[in-house]
N, C-alpha and C positions, 0 to 999 in steps of 0.2 A: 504493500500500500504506500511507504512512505517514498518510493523510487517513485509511484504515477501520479505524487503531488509537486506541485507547481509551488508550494508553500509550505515545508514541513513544521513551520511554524505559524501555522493556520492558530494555533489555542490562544495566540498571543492578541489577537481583535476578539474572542470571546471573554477572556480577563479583563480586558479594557472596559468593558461595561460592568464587571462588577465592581462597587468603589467600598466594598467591605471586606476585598481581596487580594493582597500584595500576591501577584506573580513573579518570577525572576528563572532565569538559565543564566549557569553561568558554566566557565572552562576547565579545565584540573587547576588553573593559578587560582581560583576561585573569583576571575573577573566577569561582573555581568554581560552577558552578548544576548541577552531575552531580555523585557522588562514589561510591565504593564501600565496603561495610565496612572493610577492608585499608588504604584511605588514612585514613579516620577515626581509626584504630585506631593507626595507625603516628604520626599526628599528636599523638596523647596525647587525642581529647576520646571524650568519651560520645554526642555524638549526631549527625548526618551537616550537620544545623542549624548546628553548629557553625563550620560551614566552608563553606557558602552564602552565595555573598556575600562572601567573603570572597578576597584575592589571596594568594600568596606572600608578600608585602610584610607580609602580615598576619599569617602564620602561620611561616616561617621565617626566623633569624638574617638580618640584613640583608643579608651576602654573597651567602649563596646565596641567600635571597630575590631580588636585585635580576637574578644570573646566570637564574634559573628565569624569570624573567618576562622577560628580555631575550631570550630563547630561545624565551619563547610570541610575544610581539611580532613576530619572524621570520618564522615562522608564519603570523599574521595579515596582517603586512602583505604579505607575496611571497605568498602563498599557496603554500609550499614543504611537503612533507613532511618529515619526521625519521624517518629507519628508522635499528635498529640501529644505535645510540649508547650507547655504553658507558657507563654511569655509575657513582660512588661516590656512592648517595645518604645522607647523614645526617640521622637521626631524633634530639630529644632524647631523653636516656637509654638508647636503643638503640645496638644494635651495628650501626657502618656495613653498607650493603645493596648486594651491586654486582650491578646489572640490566641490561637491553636498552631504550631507552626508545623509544616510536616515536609522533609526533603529526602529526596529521591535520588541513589547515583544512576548516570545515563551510564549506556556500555554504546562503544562502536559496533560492526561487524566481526570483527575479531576476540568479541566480548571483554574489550580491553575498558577499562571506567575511564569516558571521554569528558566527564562535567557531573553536572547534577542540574536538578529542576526543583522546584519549591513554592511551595503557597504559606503565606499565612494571613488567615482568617480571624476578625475582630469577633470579639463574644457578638451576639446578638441579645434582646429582652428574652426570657424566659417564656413558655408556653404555657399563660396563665389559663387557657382553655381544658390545661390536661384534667382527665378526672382526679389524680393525685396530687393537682399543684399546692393546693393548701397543706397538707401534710407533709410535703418535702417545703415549702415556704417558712413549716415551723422549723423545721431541722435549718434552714438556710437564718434565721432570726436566733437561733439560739447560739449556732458557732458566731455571727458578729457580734452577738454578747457574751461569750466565752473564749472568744481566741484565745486569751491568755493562759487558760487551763488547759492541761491535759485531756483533748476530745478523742474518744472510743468510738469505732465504728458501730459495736454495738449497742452504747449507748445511745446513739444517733438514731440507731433503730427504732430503738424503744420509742423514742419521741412521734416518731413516722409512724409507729404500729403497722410496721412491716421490718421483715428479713432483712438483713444483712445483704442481700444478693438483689432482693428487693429495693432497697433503700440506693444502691448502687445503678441500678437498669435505671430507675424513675428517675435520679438526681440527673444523671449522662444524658437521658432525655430530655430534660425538662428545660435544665441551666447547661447542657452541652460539659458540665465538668462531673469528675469523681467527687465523692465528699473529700478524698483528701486532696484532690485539687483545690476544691473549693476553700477548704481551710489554710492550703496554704494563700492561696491570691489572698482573701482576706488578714492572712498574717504579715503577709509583704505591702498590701496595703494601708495597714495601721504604719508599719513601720517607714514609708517613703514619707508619709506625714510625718513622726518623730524623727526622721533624720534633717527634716529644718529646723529643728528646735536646737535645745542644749543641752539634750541629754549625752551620757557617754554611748558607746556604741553596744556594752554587755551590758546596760540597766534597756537599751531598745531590745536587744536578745531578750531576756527575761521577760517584759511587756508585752511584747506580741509571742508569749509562748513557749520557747525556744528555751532548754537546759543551761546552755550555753553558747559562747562567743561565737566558736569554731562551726557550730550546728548550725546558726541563723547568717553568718558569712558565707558556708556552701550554696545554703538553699535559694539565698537575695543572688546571691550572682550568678545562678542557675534559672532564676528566672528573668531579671533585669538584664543581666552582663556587664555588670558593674558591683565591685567590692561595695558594702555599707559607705566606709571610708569613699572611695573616689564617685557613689552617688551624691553624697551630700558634698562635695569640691564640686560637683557640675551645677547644684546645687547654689552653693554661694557664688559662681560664675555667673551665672545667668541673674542672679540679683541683682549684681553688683553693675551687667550691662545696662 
């Protein structure tokens, strides 16, 4: 099929119509040669040109730059997928974006890994139509007023008056995340608030939840791509402009 097209990059004018859908191809260097309006756009340039050719390294702050591209390298070099990975991604001047990311390595003819392909998707509103929305609603109301504690899947259960397997299927449907996704986005969201304040960086670990220092350093820069520390420096940068 892809020898009788005229355009083997035909998917790249159907991403362009969706604007709650970064698309991207990029090379083994992990330079983009794909992109979509949406990532163009979110990038701050006028023309897709712009960003051809060009890596991470070139287009975002150095941190998450170097985290994005260490992540497509991955990729490349194992020839691993990445499904549903929860991200905070940050745009200059925009308001952070928290999405599902998922990338894909390409193989040539030779089945040799030629690039990779990727989308990530912005959450959407919840499907307050479902017949279970109000019962995982309680479970989604009680982790924002409990981040801080130790939350058990099965205790979460209890609250839904459903299964553990249950509680899981209805949440993934409803709110598109795992309950321990969800706990954490709302853990790293408490904390991107407290890291413009003045607290130290293990009194934020302890508040949104976290044992310790080392645990909520993994888990923030696993979703953001930025340490505690060099969020809240991007942080007083952008103040201070």
């Amino acid at each position: 099929m892809a020898k009788l097209l005229a355009d083997p990059f035909f998917a790249e004018a159907l991403f362009d119509q969706l604007t709650d859908v970064v698309f991207f191809v990029k090379n083994t260097r992990g330079c983009y040669t794909v992109v979509n309006r949406t990532l163009m756009q979110r990038c701050g340039c006028q023309h897709k040109s712009e960003l051809i050719g060009r890596s991470p390294l070139d287009v975002f702050p150095s941190g998450l730059a170097s985290s994005y591209a260490s992540q497509d390298q991955h990729v490349i070099r194992h020839g691993q997928a990445i499904h549903n990975q929860l991200e905070l991604h940050l745009y200059i001047n925009q308001t952070p974006i928290w999405c599902l990311t998922h990338k894909i390595p390409l193989f040539d003819r030779d089945s040799a890994i030629a690039g990779l392909a990727g989308i990530s998707r912005d959450l959407y509103m919840p499907d307050k139509n479902h017949p279970v929305y109000q019962r995982i609603a309680n479970v989604v109301a009680y982790i924002q007023q409990h981040y801080a504690e130790q939350l058990r899947l099965e205790n979460l259960a209890q609250i839904a008056h459903l299964s553990a397997a249950q509680l899981e299927r209805y949440m993934q449907r409803i709110f598109q995340l795992t309950p321990k996704q969800f706990i954490m986005k709302t853990r790293i969201e408490a904390a991107t608030y407290l890291l413009g304040q003045d607290q130290t960086i293990s009194a934020i670990a302890f508040a949104c939840g976290y044992a310790d220092h080392s645990a909520f350093s993994r888990q923030f820069k696993a979703a953001v791509g930025l340490s505690p520390v060099a969020y809240r420096k991007l942080l007083h940068s952008q103040n201070t402009c």
